[in-house]
C-alpha positions in Angstrom: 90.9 141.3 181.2 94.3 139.6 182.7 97.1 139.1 180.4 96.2 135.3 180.1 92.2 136.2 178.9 93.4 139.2 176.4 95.9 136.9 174.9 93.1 134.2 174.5 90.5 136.7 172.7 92.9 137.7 170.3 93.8 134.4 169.3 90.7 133.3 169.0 89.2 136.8 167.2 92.1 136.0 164.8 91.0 132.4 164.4 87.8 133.3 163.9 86.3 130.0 165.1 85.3 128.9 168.7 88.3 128.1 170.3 89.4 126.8 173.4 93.2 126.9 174.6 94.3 123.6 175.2 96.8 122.7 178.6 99.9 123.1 176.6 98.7 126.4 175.0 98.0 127.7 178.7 100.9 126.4 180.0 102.9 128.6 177.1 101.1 131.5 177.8 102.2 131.1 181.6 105.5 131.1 180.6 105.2 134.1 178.4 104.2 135.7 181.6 107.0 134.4 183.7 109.6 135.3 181.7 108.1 138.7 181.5 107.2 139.2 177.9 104.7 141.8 177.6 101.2 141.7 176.0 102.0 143.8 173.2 104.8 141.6 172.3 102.6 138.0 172.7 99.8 140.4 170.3 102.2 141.3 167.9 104.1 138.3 167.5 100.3 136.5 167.2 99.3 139.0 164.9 102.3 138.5 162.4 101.6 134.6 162.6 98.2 134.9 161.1 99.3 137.2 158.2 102.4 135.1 157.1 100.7 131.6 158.0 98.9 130.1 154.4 97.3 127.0 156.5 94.7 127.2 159.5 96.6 127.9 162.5 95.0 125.8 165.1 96.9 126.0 168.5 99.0 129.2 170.4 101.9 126.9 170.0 102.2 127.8 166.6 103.1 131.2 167.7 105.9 129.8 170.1 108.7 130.8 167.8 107.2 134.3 166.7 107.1 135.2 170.2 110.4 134.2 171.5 112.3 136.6 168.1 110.1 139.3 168.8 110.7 139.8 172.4 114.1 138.9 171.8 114.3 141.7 169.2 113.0 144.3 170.9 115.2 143.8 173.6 117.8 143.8 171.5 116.2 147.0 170.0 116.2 148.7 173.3 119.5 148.1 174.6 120.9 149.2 170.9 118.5 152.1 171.5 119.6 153.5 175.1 122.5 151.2 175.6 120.5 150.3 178.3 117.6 147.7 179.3 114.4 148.5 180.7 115.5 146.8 183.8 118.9 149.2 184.2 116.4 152.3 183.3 112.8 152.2 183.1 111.9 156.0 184.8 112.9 157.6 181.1 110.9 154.9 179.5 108.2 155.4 182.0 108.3 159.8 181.7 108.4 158.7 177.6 104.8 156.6 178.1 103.8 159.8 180.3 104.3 162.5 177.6 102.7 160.6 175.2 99.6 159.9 177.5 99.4 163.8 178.3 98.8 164.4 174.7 95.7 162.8 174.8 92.9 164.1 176.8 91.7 160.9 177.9 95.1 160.0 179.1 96.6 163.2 180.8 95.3 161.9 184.4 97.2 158.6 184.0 100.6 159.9 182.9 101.5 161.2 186.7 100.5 157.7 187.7 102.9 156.2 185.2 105.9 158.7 186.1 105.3 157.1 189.3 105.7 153.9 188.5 109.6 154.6 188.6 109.9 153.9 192.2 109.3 150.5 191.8 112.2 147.9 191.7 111.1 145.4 189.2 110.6 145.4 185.8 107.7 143.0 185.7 106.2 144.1 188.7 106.1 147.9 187.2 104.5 145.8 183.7 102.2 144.3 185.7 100.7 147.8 187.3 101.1 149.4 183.6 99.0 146.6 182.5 96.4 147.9 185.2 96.3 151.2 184.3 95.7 150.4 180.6 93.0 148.4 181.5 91.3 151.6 184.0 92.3 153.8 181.0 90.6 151.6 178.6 87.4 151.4 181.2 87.5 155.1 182.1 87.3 155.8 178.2 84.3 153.2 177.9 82.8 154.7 180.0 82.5 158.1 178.7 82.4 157.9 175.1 79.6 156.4 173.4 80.7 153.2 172.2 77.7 151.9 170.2 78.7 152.0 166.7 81.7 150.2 167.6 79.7 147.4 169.4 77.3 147.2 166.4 80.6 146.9 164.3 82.2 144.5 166.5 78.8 142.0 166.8 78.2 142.5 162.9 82.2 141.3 162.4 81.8 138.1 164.9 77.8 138.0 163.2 79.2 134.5 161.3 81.4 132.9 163.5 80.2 130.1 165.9 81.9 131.1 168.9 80.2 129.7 172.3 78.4 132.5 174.7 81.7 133.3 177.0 84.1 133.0 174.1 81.7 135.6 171.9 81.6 138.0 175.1 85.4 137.8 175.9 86.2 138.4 172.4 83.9 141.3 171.5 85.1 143.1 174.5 89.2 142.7 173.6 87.8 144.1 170.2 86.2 146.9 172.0 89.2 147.9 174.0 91.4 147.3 170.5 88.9 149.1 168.3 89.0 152.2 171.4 92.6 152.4 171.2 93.2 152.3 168.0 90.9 154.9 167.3 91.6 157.2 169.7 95.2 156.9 169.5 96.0 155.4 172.9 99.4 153.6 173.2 99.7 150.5 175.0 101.4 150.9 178.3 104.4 148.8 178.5 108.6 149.3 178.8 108.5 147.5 175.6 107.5 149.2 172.6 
């Protein structure tokens, strides 16, 4: 899924109603993208808007603000952390991601691919290519484990909303890949954690 479909699921998994992004709610997302904000960030930030909000939220929008403090926080957070930005330093950032992939059994072939990462020049190019190696990661363990039960408790979660035939698919399978990670322990590759 690209950053622009995953972002979409979740929103609409944490709606919990059919939902379609409008323009302006694609048009934010696009500049999410373009100013380099990473998934895990956009998630969170949506995440946290859903558990503080007491009304129906019904557009991305409403998620504009939670976005724009998180990411500025954990920038914040980083250069407080390092005294440097991901964009001065990302190869310890990236060896960091790489230990903690070697860890896992699933992820020990990815973490050399990671470290490698470090020769790149640009911060969001090197989030775009982390972005596709969580996503073979995420495929690779799909693949091999048996993923029924979580299928069975994905479809029995989604059983009662009315979600259209593509929104139902594209939501069940950003469940999937959270339910995977989260169970298996796999951490979301990105500079920004």
């Amino acid at each position: 899924m690209t950053y622009f479909e995953e972002i979409e699921a979740h929103f609409a998994l944490r709606r919990q109603t059919p939902f379609i992004l409008s323009a302006k709610d694609w048009a934010l997302m696009k500049s999410w993208h373009d100013e380099g904000v990473p998934l895990p960030v956009v998630i969170e930030a949506i995440d946290a808007v859903f558990e503080k909000s007491q009304k129906k939220v019904n557009s991305l929008s409403y998620c504009r603000h939670a976005v724009k403090e998180l990411w500025k926080e954990r920038k914040e957070m980083l250069v407080g952390a390092a005294g440097e930005t991901p964009e001065a330093a990302p190869a310890p950032l990236l060896d960091a991601l790489a230990v903690r992939l070697e860890a896992l059994p699933a992820g020990a072939p990815f973490a050399p691919r990671v470290r490698a990462l470090a020769s790149e020049k640009s911060v969001p190019r090197i989030e775009e290519k982390l972005m596709e190696l969580e996503r073979e990661l995420l495929d690779a363990v799909i693949a091999a484990e048996d993923v029924a039960a979580m299928r069975a408790e994905i479809a029995a979660s989604l059983a009662e909303a009315k979600l259209d035939e593509k929104t139902r698919a594209r939501t069940e399978e950003a469940s999937l890949r959270r339910l995977v990670r989260e169970r298996l322990g796999l951490p979301r590759l990105t500079l920004f954690t």
